[in-house]
N, C-alpha and C positions, 0 to 999 in steps of 0.2 A: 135048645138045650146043649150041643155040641159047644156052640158058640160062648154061651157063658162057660162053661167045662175048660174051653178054650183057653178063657181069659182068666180063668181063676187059676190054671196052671201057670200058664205067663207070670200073674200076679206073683205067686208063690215060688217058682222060677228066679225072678228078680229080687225076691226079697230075701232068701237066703242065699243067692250071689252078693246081696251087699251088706250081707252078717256076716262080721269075721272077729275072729278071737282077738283079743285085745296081745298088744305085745307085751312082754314078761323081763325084767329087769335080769340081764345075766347073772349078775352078784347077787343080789337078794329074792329074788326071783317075786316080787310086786308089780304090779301092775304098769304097765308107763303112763304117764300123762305127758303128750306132745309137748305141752307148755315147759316143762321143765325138765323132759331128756335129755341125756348126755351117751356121747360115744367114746366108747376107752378102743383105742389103737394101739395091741399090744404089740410087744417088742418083736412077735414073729410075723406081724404083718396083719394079723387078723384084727377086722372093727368088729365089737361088742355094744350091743347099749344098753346103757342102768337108767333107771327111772329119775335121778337125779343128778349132779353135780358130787353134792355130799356123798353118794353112793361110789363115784368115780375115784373121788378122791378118798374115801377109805380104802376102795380098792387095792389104789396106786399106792396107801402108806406100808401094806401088809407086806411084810418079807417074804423075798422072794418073786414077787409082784415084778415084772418088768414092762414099765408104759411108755409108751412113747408121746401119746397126745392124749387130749383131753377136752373133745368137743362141746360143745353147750350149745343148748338153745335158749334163743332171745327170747323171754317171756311176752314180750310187747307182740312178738311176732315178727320178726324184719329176721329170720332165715337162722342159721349158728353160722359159732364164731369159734374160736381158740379159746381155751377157758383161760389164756393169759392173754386177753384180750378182750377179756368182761368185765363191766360194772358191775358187784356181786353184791346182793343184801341176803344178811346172812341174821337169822334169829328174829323174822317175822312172824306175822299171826296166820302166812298164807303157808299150809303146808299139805302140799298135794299129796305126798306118801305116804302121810299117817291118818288114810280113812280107812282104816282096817277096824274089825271087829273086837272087842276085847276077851283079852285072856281072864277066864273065871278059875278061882280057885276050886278045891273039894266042894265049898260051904255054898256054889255057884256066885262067889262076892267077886267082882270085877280085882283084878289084879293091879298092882301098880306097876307102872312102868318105870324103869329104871334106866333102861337104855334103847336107844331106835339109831342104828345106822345112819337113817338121813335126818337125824334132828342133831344139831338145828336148822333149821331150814334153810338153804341156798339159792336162789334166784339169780338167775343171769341176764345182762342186760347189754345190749350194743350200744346205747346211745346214753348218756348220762339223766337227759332232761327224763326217759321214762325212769332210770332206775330212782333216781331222787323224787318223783310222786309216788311212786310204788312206796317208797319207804316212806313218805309223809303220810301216807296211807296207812300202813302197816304195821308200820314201825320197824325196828333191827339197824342193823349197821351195816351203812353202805360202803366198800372199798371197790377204789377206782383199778381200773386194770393194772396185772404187774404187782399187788399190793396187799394181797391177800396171805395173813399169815401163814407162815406151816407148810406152803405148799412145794411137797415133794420136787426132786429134781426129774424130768423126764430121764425114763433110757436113751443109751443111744442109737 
């Protein structure tokens, strides 16, 4: 009896050492998905991370905002990069940040969405051959690093 008692502690011991809260998007504060986090390094030296790319770079558009960098991760998996340094498909059907539950009105009638921070969707890619299957896949508009419209100028 001791011995199972034992091992069911241990069990339960090691199973809520390897439950841990999910990390939270500085800027919107959702959920992150490893596959398409992003790190904002702001102007005072501090890294943050948002759940997205899109999320980084609305960040970085908001006045006042002062960024210095703008990290990505490779959805393929091969590590991050520079977000000016990514192959980006942008306006795919793959959108990690919008599995959130819907807004009901009075009437309980689901809500329209009008607007979502990270849509359209942003994927970052290090190597070209994965961003252009992803998008043959997916669909959206691939731009190669460097080439991405809009994007803000770092601080210094």
């Amino acid at each position: 009896m001791i011995f199972r008692t034992t091992l069911l502690l241990l069990g339960l011991g090691a199973f809520l050492g390897c439950a841990r809260e999910p990390k939270h998007c500085w800027v919107c504060q959702r959920e992150i998905h490893p596959q398409v986090e992003a790190s904002i390094t702001l102007a005072s030296g501090k890294t943050v991370s948002a759940c997205c790319p899109r999320c980084a770079l609305h960040y970085q558009e908001e006045p006042g905002n002062r960024v210095r960098r703008i990290t990505v991760t490779d959805y393929a998996g091969a590590g991050t990069l520079s977000f000016e340094q990514a192959y980006l498909v942008e306006g795919s059907d793959e959108t990690p940040c919008f599995h959130h539950p819907a807004v009901m009105d009075e009437s309980k009638a689901p809500m329209k969405v009008c607007f979502d921070r990270c849509m359209p969707s942003l994927i970052a890619f290090r190597e070209e051959a994965a961003a252009r299957s992803f998008r043959d896949e997916h669909g959206g508009t691939l731009y190669p690093p460097g080439a991405f419209p809009g994007l803000p100028p770092a601080a210094p």
